[in-house]
C-alpha positions in Angstrom: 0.0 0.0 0.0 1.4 3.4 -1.1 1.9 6.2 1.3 0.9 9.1 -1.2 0.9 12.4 1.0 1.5 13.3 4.6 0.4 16.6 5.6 0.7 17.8 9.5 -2.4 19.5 11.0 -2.9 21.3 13.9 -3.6 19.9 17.5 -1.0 17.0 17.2 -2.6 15.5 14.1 -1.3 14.6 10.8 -3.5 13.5 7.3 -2.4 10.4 5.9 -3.5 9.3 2.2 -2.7 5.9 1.6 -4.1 4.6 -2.1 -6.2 7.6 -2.1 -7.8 7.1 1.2 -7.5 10.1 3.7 -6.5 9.0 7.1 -6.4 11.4 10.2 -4.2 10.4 12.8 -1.7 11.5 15.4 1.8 12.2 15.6 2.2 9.7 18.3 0.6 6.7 15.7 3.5 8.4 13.3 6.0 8.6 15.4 5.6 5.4 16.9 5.9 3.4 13.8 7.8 5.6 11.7 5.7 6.6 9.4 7.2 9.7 8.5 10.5 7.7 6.3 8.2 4.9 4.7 6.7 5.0 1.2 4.8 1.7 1.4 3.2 -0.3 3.8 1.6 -3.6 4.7 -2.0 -4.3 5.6 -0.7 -5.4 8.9 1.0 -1.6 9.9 -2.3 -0.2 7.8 -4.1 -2.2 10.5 -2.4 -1.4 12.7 -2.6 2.7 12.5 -6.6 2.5 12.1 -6.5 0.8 15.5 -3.9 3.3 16.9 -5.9 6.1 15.6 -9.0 4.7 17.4 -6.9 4.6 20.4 -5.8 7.7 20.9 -9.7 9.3 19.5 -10.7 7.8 22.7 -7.7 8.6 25.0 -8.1 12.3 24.0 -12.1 11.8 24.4 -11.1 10.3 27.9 -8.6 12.9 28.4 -11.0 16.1 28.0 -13.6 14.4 30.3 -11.1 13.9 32.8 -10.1 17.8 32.6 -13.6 18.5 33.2 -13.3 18.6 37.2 -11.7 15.8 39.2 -12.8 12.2 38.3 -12.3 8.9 41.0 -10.4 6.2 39.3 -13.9 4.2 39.2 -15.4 7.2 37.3 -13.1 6.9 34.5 -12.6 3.1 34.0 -16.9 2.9 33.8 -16.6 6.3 31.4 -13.8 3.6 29.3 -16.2 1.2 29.6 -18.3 2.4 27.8 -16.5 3.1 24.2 -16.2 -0.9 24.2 -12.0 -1.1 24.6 -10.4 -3.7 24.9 -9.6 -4.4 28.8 -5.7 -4.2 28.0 -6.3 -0.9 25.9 -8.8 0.6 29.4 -6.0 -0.3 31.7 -3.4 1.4 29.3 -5.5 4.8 29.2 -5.9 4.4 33.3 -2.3 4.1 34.2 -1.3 6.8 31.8 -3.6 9.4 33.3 -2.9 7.9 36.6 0.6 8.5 35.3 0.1 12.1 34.2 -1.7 12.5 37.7 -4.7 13.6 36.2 -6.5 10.7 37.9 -5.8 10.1 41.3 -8.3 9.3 43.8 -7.1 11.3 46.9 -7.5 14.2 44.7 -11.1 13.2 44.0 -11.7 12.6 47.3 -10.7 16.1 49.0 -12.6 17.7 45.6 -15.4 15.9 46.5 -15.6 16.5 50.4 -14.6 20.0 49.5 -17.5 21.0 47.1 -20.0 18.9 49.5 -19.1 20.6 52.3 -19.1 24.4 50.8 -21.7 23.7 48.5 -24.2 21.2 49.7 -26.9 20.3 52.6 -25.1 17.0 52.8 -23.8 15.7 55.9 -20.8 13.1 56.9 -22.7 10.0 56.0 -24.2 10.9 52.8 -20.3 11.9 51.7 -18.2 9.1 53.4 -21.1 6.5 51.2 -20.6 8.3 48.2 -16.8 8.0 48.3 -16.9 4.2 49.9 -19.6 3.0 46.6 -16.8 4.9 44.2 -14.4 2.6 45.3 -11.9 5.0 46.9 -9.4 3.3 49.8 -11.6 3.1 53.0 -8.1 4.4 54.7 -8.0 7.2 52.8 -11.6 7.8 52.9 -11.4 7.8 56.8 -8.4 10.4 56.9 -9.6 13.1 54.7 -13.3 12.9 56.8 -11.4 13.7 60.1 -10.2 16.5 58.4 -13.7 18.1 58.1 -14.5 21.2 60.8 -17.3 19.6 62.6 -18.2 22.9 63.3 -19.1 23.6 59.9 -21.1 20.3 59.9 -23.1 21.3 63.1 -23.9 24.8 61.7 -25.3 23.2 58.1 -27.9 20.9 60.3 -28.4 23.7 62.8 -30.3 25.9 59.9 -31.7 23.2 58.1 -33.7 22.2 61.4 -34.3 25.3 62.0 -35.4 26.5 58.6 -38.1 22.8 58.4 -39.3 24.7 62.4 -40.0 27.8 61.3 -41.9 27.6 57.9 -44.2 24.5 59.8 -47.6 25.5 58.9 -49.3 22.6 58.9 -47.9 19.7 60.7 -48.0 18.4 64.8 -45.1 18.2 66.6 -45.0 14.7 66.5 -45.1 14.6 63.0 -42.8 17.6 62.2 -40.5 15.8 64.8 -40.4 12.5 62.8 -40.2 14.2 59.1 -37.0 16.1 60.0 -35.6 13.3 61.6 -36.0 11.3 58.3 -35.4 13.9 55.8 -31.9 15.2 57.9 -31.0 11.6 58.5 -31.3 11.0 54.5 -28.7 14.0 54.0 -26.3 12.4 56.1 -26.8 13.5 59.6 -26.7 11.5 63.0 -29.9 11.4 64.8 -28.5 12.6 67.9 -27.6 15.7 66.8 -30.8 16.0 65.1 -32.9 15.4 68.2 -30.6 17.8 70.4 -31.2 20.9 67.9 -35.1 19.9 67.9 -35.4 19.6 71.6 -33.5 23.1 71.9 -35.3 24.6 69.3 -38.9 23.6 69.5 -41.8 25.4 70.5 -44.8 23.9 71.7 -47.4 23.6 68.8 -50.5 24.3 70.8 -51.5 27.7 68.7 -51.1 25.1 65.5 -53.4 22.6 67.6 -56.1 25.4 68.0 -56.0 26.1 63.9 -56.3 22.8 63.0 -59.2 22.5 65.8 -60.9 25.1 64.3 -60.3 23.7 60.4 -61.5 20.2 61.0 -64.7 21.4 62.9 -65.3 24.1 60.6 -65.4 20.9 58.1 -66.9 17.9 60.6 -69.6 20.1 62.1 -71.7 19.9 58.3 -72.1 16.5 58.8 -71.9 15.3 62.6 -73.1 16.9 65.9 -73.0 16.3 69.6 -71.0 13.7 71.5 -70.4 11.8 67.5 -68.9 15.7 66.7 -66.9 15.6 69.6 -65.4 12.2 69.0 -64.3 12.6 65.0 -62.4 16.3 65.9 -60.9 14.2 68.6 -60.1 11.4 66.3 -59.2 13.6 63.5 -56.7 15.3 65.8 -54.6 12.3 67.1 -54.6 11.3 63.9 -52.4 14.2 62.8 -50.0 13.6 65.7 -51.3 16.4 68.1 -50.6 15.2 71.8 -53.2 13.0 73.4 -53.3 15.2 76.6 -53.7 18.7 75.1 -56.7 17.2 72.9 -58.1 16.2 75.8 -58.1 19.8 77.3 -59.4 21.0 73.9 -63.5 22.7 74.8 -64.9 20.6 72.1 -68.3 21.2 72.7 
């Protein structure tokens, strides 16, 4: 097969045309075989440079997602995955940008807790899973966590317990007490410290108790009366986790 032009474009590339078939490659492929002092070549090296040229499309494809922001190790051999390489080829691409140290996992890892702790509701849980299901050493998982201000963590839970307290409209005690539990539990928090901004912070919900009084037997009163009145507000209160005792001292009559 007859090498009939080689022309060098920008960005590392060169245009190959072998029997009148353009080929765009890069300089490594040429360099690498020495393509640059031959007039003819097999079908093996012709072979050979397609698969080359495939490659390196994908390592450069690999190497602009990895510029992107910090990627885990994990990250990058499921984005490989993914463009159906050859395992030998995924693992070459890995340890090169592992190489380069454009890859490396205790990077991703301080990025990560970083940008989570800045930028996010999330609490020590939610981030020490996300870094323990991406694969990263449990050791060095562990060591960047106990670098984290716990102050900073107690502050974030403080106003988000706060903030589901203050815009309650709606909801009893009991069941605003159980909502924030799950909800800040779900972000990553430890129910401990949950409970001891609730308990410090919580106001008793007897005006709410009065409102919703009023709502359900604005609504009930249409349709019962009496002693069967008195029972379905009573009902209808426990039912929306208002304390059995303060119902009870509820004039429902």
């Amino acid at each position: 097969m007859k090498i009939e032009k080689i022309t060098k474009l920008k960005d590392n590339k060169y245009k190959l045309k072998i029997d009148g078939v353009d080929i765009i490659t890069y300089d490594d492929v040429i360099l690498n075989y020495n393509i640059l002092y031959k007039k003819d070549i097999d079908d093996f090296l012709y072979n050979t440079i397609i698969k080359e040229t495939s490659y390196y499309d994908i390592y450069n494809k690999a190497l602009k997602y990895a510029l992107k922001r910090v990627r885990s190790l994990k990250e990058m051999r499921e984005y490989l995955d993914k463009e159906g390489l050859e395992d030998s080829s995924v693992g070459k691409i890995l340890a090169k940008l592992v190489d380069l140290n454009i890859v490396n996992d205790l990077m991703y890892v301080r990025s990560y807790i970083n940008d989570k702790v800045l930028l996010s509701n999330d609490g020590i849980n939610k981030i020490r899973k996300h870094l323990i299901d991406s694969d990263i050493d449990i050791a060095i998982i562990d060591e960047e966590i106990s670098k984290i201000d716990s102050n900073i963590i107690k502050e974030k839970l403080n106003k988000l317990v706060l903030k589901k307290i203050n815009s309650n409209h709606k909801y009893s005690n009991k069941d605003l007490i159980q909502r924030i539990i799950n909800d800040c539990i779900n972000l990553g928090y430890d129910k401990e410290d949950i409970l001891d901004i609730i308990n410090n912070n919580l106001k008793d919900d007897y005006e709410l108790l009065i409102k919703e009084y009023n709502k359900q037997y604005n609504k009930l009163s249409k349709k019962y009366s009496g002693v069967e009145l008195e029972y379905k507000l009573k009902q209808k209160l426990y039912s929306k986790g208002f304390n059995y005792e303060d119902i009870k001292k509820e004039d429902l009559d």
